[in-house]
PARO-807046 format. One line per field, with one value per residue (C-alpha): x, y, z; residue in one letter. Coordinates in Angstrom, 3 decimals. Layout:
% PARO-807046
x = (X; ...);
y = (Y; ...);
z = (Z; ...);
marza = (A; ...);
% end
This chain:
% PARO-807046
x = (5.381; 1.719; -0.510; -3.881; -6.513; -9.282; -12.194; -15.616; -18.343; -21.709; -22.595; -21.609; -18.951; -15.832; -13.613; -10.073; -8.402; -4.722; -2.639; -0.515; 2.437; 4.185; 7.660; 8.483; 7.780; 4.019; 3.004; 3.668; -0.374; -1.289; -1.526; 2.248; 3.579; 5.957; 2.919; 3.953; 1.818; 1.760; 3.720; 6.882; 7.583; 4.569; 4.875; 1.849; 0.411; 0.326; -1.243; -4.117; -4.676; -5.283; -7.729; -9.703; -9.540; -10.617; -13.810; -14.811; -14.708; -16.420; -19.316; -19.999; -19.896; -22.727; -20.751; -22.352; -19.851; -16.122; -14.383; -10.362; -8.518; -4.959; -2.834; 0.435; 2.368; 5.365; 7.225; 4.704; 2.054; -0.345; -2.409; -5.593; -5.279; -8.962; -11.645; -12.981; -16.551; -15.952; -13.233; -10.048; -7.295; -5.718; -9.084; -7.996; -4.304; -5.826; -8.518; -5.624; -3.168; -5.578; -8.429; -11.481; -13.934; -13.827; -15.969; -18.388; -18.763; -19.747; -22.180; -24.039; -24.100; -25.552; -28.335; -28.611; -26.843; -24.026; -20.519; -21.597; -24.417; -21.450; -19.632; -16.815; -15.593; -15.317; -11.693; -8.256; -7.898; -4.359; -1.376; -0.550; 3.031; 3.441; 5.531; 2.689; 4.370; 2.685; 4.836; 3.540; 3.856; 4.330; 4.309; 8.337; 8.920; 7.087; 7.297; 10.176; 10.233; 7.554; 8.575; 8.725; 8.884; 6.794; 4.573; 0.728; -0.700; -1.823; 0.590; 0.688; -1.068; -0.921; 0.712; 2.363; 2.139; 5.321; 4.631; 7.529; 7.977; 11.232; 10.491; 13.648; 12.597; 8.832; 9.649; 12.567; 9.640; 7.406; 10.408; 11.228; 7.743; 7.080; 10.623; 11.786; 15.330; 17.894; 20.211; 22.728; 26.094; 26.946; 30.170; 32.938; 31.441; 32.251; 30.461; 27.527; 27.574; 24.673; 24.407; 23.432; 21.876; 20.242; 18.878; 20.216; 17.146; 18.071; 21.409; 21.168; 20.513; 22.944; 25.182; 22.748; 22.262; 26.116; 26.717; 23.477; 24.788; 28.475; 27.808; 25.709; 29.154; 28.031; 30.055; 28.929; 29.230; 27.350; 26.869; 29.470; 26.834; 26.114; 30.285; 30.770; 28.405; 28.928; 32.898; 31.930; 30.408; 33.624; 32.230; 33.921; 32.442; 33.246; 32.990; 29.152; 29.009; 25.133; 23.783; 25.046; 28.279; 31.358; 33.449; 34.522; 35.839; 39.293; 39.079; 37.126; 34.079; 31.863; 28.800; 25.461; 23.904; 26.519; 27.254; 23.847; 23.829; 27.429; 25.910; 27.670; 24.267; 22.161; 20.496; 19.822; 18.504; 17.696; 15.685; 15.075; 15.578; 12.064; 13.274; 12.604; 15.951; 16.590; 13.430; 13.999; 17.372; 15.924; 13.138; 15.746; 17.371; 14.581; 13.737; 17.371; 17.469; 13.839; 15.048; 17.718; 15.440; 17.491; 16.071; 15.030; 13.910; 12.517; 12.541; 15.045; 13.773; 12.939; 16.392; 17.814; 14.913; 15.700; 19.715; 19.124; 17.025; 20.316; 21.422; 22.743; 20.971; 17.712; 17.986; 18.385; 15.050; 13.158; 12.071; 10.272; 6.691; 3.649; -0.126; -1.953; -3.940; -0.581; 0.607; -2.410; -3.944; -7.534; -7.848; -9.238; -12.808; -13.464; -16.616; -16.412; -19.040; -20.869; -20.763; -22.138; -24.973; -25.899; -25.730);
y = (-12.498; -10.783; -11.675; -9.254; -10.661; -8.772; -10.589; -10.448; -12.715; -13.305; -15.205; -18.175; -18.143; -16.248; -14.346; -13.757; -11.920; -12.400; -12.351; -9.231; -10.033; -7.355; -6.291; -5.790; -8.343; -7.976; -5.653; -2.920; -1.486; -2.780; 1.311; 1.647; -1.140; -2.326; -4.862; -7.511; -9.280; -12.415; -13.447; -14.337; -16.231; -17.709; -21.131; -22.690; -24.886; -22.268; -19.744; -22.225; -22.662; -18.793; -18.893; -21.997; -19.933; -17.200; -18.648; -20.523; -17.038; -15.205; -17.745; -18.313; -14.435; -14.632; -11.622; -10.355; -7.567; -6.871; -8.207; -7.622; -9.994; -10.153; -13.200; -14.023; -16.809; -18.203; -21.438; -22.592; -22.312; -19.663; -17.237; -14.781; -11.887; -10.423; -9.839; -7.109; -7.320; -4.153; -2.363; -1.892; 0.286; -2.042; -3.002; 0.106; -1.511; -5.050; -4.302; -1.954; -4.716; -7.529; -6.135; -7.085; -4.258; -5.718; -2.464; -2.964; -6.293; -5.796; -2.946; -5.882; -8.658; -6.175; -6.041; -9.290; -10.586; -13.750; -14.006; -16.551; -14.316; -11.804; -13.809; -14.658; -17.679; -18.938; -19.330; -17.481; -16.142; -17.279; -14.856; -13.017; -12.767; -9.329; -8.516; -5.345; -3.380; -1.040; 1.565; 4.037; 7.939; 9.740; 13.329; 12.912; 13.395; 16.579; 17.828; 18.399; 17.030; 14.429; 11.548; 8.980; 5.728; 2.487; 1.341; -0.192; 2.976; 4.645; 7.250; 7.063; 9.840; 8.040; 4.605; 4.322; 1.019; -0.508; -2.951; -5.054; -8.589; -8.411; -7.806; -5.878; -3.482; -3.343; -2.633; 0.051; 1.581; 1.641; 2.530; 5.682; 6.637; 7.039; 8.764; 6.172; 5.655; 7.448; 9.588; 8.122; 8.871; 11.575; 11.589; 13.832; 14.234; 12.964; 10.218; 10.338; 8.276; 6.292; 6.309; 2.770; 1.998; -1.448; -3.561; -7.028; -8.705; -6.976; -7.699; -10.708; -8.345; -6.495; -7.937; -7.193; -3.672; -3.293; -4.868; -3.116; 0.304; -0.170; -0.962; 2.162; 4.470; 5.186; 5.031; 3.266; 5.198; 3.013; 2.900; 0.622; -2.916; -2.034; -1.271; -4.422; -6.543; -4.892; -5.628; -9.718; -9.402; -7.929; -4.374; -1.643; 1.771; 4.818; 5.080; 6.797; 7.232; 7.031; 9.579; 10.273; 8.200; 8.954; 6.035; 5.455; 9.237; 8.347; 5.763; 8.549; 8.822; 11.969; 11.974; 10.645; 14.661; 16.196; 13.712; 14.009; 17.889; 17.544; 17.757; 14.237; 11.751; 11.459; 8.472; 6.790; 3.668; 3.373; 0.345; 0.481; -1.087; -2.028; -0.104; 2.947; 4.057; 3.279; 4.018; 7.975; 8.129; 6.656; 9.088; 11.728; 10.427; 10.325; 13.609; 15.423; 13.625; 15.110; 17.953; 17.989; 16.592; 12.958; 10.022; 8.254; 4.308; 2.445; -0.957; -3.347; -5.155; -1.580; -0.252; -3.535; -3.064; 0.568; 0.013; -3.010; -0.358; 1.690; -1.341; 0.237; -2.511; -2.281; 1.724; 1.272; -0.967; 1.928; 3.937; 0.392; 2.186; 1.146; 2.072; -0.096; -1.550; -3.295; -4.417; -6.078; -8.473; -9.478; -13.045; -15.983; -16.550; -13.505; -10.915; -7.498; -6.541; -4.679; -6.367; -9.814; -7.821; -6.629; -10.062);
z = (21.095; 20.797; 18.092; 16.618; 15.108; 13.478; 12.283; 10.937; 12.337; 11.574; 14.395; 12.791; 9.861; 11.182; 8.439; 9.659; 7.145; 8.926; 11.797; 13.184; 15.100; 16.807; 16.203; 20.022; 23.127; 24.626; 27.042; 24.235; 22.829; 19.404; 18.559; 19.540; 18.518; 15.124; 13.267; 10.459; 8.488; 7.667; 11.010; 10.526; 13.529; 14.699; 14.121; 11.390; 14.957; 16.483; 14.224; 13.783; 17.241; 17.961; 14.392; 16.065; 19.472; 17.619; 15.797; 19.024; 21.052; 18.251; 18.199; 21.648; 22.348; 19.151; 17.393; 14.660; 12.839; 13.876; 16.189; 17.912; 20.166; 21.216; 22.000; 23.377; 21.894; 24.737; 24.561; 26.476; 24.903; 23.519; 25.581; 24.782; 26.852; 25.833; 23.201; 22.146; 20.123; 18.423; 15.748; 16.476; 15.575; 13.397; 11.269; 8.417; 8.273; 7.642; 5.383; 3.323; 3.021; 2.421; 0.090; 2.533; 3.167; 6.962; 7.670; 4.584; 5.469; 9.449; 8.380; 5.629; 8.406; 10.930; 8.638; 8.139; 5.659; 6.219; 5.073; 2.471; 0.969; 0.613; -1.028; 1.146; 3.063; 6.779; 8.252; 7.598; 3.995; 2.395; 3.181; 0.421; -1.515; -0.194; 3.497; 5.621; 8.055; 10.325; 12.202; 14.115; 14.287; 17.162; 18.239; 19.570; 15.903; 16.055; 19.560; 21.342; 25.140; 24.968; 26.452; 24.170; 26.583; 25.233; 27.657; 27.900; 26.858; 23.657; 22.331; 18.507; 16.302; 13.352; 11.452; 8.468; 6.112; 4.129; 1.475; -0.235; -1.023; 0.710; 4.509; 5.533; 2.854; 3.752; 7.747; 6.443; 4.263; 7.451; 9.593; 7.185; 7.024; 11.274; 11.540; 13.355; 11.509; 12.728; 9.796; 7.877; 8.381; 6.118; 3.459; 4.621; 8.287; 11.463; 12.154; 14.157; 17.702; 19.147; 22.943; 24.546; 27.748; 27.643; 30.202; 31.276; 30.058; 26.248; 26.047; 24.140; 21.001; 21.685; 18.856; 16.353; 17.303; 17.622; 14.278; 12.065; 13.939; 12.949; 9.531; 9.341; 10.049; 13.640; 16.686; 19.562; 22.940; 26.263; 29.718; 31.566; 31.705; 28.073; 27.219; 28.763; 26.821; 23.798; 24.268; 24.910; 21.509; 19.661; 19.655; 21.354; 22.774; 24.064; 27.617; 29.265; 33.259; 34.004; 36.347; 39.612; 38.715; 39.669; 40.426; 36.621; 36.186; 36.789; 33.899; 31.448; 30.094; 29.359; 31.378; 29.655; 30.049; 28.697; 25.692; 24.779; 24.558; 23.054; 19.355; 17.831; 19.200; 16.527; 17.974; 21.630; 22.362; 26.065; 27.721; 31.416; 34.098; 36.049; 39.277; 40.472; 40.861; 36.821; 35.700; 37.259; 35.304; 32.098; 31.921; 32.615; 29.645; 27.195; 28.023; 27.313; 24.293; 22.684; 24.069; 21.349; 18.899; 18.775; 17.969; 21.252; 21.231; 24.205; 22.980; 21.962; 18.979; 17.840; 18.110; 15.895; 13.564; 13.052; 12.952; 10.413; 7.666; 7.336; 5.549; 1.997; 0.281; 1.988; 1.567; -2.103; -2.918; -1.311; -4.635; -5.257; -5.492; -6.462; -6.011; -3.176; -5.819; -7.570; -4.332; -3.436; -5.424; -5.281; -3.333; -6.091; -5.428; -3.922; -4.801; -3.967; -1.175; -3.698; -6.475; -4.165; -3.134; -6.676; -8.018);
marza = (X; X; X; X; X; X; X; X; X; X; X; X; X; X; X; X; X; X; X; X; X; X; X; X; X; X; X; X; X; X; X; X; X; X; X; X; X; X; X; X; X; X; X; X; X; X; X; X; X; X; X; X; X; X; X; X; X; X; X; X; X; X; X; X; X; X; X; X; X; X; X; X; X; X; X; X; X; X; X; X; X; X; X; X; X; X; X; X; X; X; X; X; X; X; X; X; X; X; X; X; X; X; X; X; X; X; X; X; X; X; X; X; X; X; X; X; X; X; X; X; X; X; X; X; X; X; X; X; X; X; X; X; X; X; X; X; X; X; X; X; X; X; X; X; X; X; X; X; X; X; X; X; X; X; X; X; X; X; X; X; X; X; X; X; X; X; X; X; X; X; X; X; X; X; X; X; X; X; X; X; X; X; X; X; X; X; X; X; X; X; X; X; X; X; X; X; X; X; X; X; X; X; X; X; X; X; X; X; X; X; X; X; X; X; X; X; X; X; X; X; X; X; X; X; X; X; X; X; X; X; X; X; X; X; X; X; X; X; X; X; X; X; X; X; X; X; X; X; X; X; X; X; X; X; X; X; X; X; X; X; X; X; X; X; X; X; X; X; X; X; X; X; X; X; X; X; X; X; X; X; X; X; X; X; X; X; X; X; X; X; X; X; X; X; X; X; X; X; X; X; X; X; X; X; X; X; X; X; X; X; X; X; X; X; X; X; X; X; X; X; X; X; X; X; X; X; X; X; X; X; X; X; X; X; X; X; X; X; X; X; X; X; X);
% end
């Protein structure tokens, strides 16, 4: 699990306003990936061991104004990967969903003013009542033939933010936003199939996906690992040979290519393999599917976060709109940059 922090230092009181934890496993950039906040895994040790790491960095790098880090929490143990004395993409998203001018207040201290003069405390500010989710946008949704693989670099042109008390609705709001849920099965229509290919090391969600897809009204269609695993968990599938198969054609099964172009996938979830071999067929894959302008997801808590907001009750809470300003209330004790200064 990876963890962003975004704080604001004055070389000596460190403001955290909260934690990010990503929606997918690390290795994913904090611009790509699915961000909650509060965390809703991190355990409360942990979390204040990466805000005490966080403070102790800050000060001994004498930051004065914003600064990013990222952290990786294992069973193990938690990890920093790196620091960045500078803003970060994810600064607007926490200083939306909290109410702390992070930028107004780094501009202030760089001219010399403290945290305390502003009128705001050390440490990690209480997490709110409210469930932040930050999606990103990316041009797949737009552009047809861009691969839309997850990997270490920076590919999103924009985020979305979904606010609800309930967090199934707040990451379907997000989720809806970015284009990232796949349609609904229509009344009186066919219903729509979702191609799996998953690799071994995802296959223990594989029930969830199954379950949140077939629940949705879609069918299930996978490659043979994937048909296997999904059949272990009580799901069945339609039969997918992966490229260059041909062993399985005397049992059936429409190739992957052609079942793509066929018209009935409306969604494919597809997580390589790390091997070169696997990798060349998965990229093959993404591509033919934004080709036909399908839905195309890369990672596996993704894919079961997307299946999951086609819940009928989740989809029904989604009118629940408010402005920013009702969703998120102003912290007790708290000044308003300005209004510190004036006073």
């Amino acid at each position: 699990m990876e963890v962003d922090v975004d704080a604001v230092s004055d070389g000596d009181a460190v403001l955290i306003p909260g934690l990010l934890e990503h929606i997918e496993r690390a290795g994913v950039h904090s611009g790509d990936s699915i961000g909650v906040f509060p965390p809703r895994t991190v355990s409360e040790g942990d979390q204040d061991l990466i805000v005490t790491t966080m403070a102790r960095v800050a000060r001994a790098l004498g930051v004065r104004g914003l600064v990013n880090a990222q952290f990786i929490v294992r069973d193990d143990g938690v990890y920093l990967i790196e620091v960045n004395p500078r803003a970060s993409r994810t600064v607007p998203f926490m200083s939306k969903v909290t109410g702390v001018p992070m930028v107004e207040l780094a501009v202030r201290i760089a001219l010399g003013a403290t945290l305390a003069e502003l009128g705001w405390d050390d440490g990690l500010l209480p997490a709110p009542a409210l469930v932040a989710v930050k999606a990103p946008a990316f041009s797949t949704a737009k552009l047809r033939g861009v691969d839309p693989s997850l990997g270490p670099g920076m590919q999103s042109t924009g985020e979305v933010i979904g606010l609800h008390e309930d967090p199934r609705v707040a990451l379907a709001k997000a989720l809806l936003g970015a284009s990232l849920v796949p349609p609904r099965a229509a009344t009186g229509e066919a219903p729509p199939t979702a191609l799996l290919s998953i690799a071994d090391r995802d296959k223990e969600l594989l029930p969830r996906l199954g379950l949140a897809l077939s629940r949705a009204g879609y069918r299930l269609a996978a490659t043979p690992g994937t048909r296997r695993a999904l059949a272990a968990g009580g799901f069945a599938a339609e039969p997918v040979l992966k490229l260059g198969e041909q062993a399985d054609r005397a049992a059936g099964g429409a190739a992957i290519l052609d079942l793509i172009a066929s018209g009935f996938v409306r969604l494919v979830d597809n997580t390589p393999t790390p091997r070169s071999g696997p990798v060349r067929d998965a990229a093959e894959i993404r591509l033919a599917a934004t080709a036909e302008g399908i839905l195309c997801l890369t990672a596996i808590e993704t894919a079961v976060a997307a299946a999951e907001a086609l819940d009928p009750a989740t989809l029904a809470r989604l009118s629940d709109v408010r402005p920013l300003g009702e969703w998120v209330a102003t912290s007790a004790g708290k000044r308003p940059v300005l209004a510190a200064l004036a006073g």
